[in-house]
C-alpha positions in Angstrom: -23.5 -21.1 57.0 -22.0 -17.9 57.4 -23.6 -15.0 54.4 -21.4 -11.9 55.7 -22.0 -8.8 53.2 -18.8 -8.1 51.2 -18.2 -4.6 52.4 -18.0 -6.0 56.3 -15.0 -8.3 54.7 -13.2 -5.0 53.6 -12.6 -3.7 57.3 -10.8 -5.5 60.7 -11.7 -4.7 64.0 -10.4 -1.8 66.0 -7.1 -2.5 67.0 -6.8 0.3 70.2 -10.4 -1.8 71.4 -8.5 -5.0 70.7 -6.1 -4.2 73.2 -8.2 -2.7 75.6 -10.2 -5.6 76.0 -7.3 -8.0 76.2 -6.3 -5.6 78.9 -9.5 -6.2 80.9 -9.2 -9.7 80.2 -6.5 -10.0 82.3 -7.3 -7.9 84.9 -10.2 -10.4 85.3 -8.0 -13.1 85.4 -6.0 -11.4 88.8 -3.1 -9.6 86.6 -2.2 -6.2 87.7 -2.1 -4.3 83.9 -1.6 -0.7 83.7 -3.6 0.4 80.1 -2.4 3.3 78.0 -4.1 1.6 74.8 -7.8 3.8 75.3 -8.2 7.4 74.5 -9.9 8.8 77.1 -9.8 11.8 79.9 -9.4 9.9 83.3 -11.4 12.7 84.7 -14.7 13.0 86.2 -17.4 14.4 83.7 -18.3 17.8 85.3 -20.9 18.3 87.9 -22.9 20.7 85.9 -23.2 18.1 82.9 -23.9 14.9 85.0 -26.5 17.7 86.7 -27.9 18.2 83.5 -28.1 15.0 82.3 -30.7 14.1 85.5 -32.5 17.1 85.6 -33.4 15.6 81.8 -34.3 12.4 83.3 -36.5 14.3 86.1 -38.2 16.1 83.1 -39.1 12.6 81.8 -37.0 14.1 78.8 -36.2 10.5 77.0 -38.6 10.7 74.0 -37.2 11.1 70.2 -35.6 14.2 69.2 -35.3 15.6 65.8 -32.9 12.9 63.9 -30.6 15.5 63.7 -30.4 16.8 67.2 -32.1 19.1 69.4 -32.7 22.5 68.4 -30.8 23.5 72.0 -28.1 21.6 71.3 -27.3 22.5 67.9 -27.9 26.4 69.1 -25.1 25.2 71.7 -23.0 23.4 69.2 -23.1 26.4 67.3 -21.9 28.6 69.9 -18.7 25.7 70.4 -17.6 26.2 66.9 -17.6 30.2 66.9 -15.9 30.5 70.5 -13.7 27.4 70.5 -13.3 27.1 66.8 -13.7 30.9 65.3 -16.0 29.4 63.0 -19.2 30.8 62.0 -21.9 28.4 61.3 -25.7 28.4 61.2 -27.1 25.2 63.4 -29.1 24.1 60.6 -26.4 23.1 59.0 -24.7 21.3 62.6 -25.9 17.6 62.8 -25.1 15.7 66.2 -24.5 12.4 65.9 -23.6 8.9 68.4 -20.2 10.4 68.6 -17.6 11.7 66.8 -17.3 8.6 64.7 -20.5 8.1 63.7 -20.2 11.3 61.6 -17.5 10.4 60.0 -19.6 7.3 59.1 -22.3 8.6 57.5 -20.5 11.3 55.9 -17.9 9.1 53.9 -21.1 6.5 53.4 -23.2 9.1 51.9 -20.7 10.3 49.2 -18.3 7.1 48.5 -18.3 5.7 45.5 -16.3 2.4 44.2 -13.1 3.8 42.6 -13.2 6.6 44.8 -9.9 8.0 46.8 -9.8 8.9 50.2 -6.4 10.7 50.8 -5.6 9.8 54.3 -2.3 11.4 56.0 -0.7 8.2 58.7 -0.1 7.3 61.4 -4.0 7.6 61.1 -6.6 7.3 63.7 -7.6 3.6 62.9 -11.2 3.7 62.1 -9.9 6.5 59.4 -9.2 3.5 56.7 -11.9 1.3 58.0 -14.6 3.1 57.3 -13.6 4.2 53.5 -13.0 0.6 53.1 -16.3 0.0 54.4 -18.1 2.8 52.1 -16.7 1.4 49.1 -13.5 4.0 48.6 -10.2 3.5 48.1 -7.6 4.8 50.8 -4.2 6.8 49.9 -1.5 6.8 52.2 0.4 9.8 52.9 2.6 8.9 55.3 4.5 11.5 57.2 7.5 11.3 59.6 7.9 12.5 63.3 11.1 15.0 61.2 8.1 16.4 59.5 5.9 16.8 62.4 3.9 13.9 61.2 1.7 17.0 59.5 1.5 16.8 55.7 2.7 19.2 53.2 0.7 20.9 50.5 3.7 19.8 47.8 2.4 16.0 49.2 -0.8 16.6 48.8 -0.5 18.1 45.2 1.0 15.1 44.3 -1.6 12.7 45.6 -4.4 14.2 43.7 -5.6 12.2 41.2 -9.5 12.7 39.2 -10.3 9.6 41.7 -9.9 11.7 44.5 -13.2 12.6 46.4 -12.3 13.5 49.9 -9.4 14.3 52.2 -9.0 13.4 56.2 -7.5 15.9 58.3 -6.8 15.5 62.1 -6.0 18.2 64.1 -4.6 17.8 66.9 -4.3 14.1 65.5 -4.4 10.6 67.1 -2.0 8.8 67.1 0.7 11.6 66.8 -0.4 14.8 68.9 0.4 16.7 65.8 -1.0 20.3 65.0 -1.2 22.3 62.0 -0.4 26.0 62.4 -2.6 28.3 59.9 -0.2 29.0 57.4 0.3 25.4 56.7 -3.4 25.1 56.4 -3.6 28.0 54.2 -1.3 26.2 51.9 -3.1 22.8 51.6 -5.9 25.5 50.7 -3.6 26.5 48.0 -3.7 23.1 46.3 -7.4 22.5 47.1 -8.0 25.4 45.4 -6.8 23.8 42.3 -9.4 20.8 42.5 -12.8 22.0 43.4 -14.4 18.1 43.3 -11.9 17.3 46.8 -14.0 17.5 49.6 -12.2 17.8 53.1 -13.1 16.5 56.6 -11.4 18.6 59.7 -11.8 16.0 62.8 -11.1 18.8 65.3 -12.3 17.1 68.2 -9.1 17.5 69.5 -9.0 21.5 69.8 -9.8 21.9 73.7 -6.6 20.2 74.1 -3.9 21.9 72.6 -0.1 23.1 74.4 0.9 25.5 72.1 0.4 29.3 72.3 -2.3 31.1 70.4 -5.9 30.2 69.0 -6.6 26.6 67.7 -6.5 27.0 63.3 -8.8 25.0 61.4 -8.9 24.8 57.7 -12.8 26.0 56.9 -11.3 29.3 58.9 -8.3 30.1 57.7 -9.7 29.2 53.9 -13.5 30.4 54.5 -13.9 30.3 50.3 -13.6 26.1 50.9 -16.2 25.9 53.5 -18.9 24.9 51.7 -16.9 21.6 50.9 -15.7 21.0 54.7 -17.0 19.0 57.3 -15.4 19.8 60.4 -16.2 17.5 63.0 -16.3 18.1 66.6 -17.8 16.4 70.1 -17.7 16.7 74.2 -16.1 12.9 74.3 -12.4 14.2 74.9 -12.2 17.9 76.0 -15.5 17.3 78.5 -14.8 13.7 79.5 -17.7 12.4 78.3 -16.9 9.5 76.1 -20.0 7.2 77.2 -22.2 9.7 76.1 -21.7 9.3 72.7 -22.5 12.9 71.6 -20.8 14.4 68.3 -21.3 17.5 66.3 -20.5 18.6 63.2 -21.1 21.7 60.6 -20.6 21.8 57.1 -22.6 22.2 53.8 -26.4 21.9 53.9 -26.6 19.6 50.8 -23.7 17.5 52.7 -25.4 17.8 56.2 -28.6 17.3 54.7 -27.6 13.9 53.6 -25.6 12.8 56.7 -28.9 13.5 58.1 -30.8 11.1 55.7 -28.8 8.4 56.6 -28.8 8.8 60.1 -32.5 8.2 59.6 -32.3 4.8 59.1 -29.4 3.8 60.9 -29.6 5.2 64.2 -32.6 8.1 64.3 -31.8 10.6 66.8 -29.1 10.6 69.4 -29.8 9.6 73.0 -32.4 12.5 74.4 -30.3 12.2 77.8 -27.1 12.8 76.1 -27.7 15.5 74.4 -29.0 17.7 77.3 -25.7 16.9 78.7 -23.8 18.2 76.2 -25.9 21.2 76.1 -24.9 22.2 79.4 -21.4 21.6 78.2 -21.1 23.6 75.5 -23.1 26.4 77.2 -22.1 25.9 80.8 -18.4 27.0 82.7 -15.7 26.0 80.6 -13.0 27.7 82.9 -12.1 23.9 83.8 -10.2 22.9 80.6 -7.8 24.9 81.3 -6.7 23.0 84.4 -7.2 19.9 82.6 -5.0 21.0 79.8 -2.0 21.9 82.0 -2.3 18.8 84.4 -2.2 16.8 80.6 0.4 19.2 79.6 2.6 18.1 82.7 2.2 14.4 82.2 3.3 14.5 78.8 6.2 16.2 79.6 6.4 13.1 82.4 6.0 10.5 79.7 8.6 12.4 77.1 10.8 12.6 79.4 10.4 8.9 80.5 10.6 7.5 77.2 13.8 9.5 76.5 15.4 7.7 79.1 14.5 4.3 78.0 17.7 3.1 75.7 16.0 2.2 72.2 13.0 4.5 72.3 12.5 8.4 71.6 9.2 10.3 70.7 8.7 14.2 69.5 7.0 15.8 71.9 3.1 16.5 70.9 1.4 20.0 70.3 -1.9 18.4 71.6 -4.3 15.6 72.4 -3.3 13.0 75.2 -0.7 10.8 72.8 2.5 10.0 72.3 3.8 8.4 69.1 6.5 6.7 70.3 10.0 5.1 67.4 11.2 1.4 68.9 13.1 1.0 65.7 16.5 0.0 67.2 14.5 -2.8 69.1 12.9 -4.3 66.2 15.7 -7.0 65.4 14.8 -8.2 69.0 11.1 -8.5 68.5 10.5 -8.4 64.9 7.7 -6.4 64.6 5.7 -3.7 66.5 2.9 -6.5 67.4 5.8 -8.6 68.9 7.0 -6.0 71.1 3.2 -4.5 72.3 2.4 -8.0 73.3 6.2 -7.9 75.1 4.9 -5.1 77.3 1.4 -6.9 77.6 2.9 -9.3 79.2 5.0 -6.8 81.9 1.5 -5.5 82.8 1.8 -2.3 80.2 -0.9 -2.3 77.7 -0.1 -0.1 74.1 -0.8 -0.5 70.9 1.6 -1.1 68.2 2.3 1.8 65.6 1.1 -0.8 62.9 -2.3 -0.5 63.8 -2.4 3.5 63.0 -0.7 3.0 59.8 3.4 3.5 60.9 5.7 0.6 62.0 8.3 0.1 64.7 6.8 1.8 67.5 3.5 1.9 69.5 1.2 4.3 70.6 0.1 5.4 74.3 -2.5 7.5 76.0 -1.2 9.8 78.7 -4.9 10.5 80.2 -3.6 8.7 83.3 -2.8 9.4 86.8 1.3 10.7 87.4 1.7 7.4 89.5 0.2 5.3 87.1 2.6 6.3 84.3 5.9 6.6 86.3 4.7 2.7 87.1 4.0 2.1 83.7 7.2 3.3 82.6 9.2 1.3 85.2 7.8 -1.8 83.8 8.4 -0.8 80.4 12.0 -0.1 81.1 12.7 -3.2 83.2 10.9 -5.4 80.3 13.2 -3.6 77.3 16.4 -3.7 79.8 
């Protein structure tokens, strides 16, 4: 007999993981499939991190740390969020956690309440929904449109504010869409925040290293410093460092808020891995001058991908400010496949794993990761085309 807790009913498995493994599944079963469903840099972590990592291994440095991090790495997280950021913080109040999601976790867990409203912009990142289901909240969907830069506006936002509301999730750059907000439009949602002092706000900015637009990176506990002390902003070395096994995320907000992020992580986890976390002290506080090769050879392969799905009668996608996605429309295909689902499991099946646009909140399109070699996604985009010719 089966006695599964009523909040583990509330939530479905990741989707983007769903595919991914049904990708490998195949490849174990002799199919040649190209995957574009995962998130991740297709680089090499950096010599000086991996270097950092064993030199912490040599110093028989695997005993518990403090359960919110290392003092060293939350002087270095620190340091990440004034120079990469511009914001200011104190690493007392910077937790690290098992990665960037795990922070998100424990933050909505420790301040959910049933009847609570989580105002969540879509297409969302999909573990956005899952885990205020999970907490006990309620999620709002804001959707916005690729006309609209998929960014929401601060007339939206007024009008999703309700007394239920406790928290809002910002994602800039965002997964799925690659969309950035500039700082006057975060200035304006600051406007309207202003107006309800109980609406917290969580900036996932993990994103921020990987940006293709001109000028500094905005994020919204900067341009409005008089909110900041309801923000969590929410950062990591998974995607601007390549270091996605590591499982290392950091984030700075409120002491009270940080404080009981911190409580929870002591029973759920304790501290992060020992190992880890010397790594991504050497990557906050070690050559950075790398990212910004990185970010043009990304830059160049979305402009490979735009360009490719242009060309493929049916489909069209904006072209993203940052992160390694595209958000791509199918809509004219859909009386041929019915639904989103339909036509990712189409591709699936011409060796091109995706995820449909379903999965991140939207409809009639599908997602997929450029954080792939140039030959691998002119490949991947033949097979696409010959399977929707």
């Amino acid at each position: 007999m089966q006695n599964l807790s009523t909040a583990l009913s509330r939530i479905q498995p990741s989707r983007t993981n769903a595919m991914t493994d049904r990708a490998i599944e195949l490849r174990a079963q002799g199919r040649d499939i190209i995957s574009l469903s995962v998130g991740e840099p297709d680089f090499p972590t950096p010599d000086h991190v991996k270097q950092a990592a064993k030199d912490a291994l040599d110093a028989n440095d695997t005993r518990y740390t403090a359960v919110v991090g290392t003092a060293a790495l939350r002087d270095a997280a620190a340091l990440h969020f004034r120079r990469d950021l511009g914001l200011v913080v104190d690493p007392a109040n910077v937790i690290v956690s098992a990665g960037g999601k795990q922070a998100i976790f424990l933050a909505l867990c420790a301040t959910l309440d049933p009847g609570d409203e989580v105002l969540v912009p879509s297409p969302w990142w999909v573990s956005y929904p899952e885990i205020v289901r999970f907490a006990g909240g309620t999620v709002v969907d804001l959707p916005t449109t690729a006309e609209g830069g998929f960014r929401l506006s601060a007339t939206q936002l007024e009008a999703a504010i309700t007394p239920a509301t406790r928290w809002l999730l910002l994602n800039s750059p965002g997964n799925p869409t690659g969309a950035t907000y500039p700082a006057e439009e975060l200035r304006a949602l600051g406007e309207v925040l202003r107006r309800h002092p109980r609406v917290l706000v969580l900036s996932d900015d993990i994103y921020a290293p990987l940006r293709y637009t001109p000028g500094t990176h905005a994020t919204l506990a900067v341009e409005c410093p008089d909110l900041a002390d309801r923000i969590l902003t929410v950062s990591g070395v998974s995607k601007s460092h390549a270091m996605t096994g590591f499982r290392i995320g950091v984030s700075a907000g409120p002491a009270w808020l940080v404080g009981a992020m911190g409580k929870l992580q002591s029973h759920a986890s304790g501290n992060p891995c020992s190992i880890s976390q010397a790594a991504a002290v050497a990557a906050f506080t070690g050559p950075q001058e790398f990212l910004a090769d990185w970010r043009e050879r990304f830059r160049v392969r979305r402009d490979l991908c735009v360009d490719a799905v242009r060309a493929i009668p049916g489909l069209s996608t904006p072209v993203p400010d940052g992160a390694f996605y595209l958000m791509i429309d199918a809509a004219p295909l859909m009386p041929r496949f019915g639904d989103d689902e339909a036509l990712a499991l189409h591709l699936l099946e011409h060796g091109v794993a995706v995820v449909a646009a379903s999965a991140f909140g939207g409809r009639d399109g599908f997602r997929i990761s450029f954080a792939a070699d140039d030959a691998r996604l002119t490949e991947a985009f033949h097979r696409i085309a010959k399977a929707l010719t």
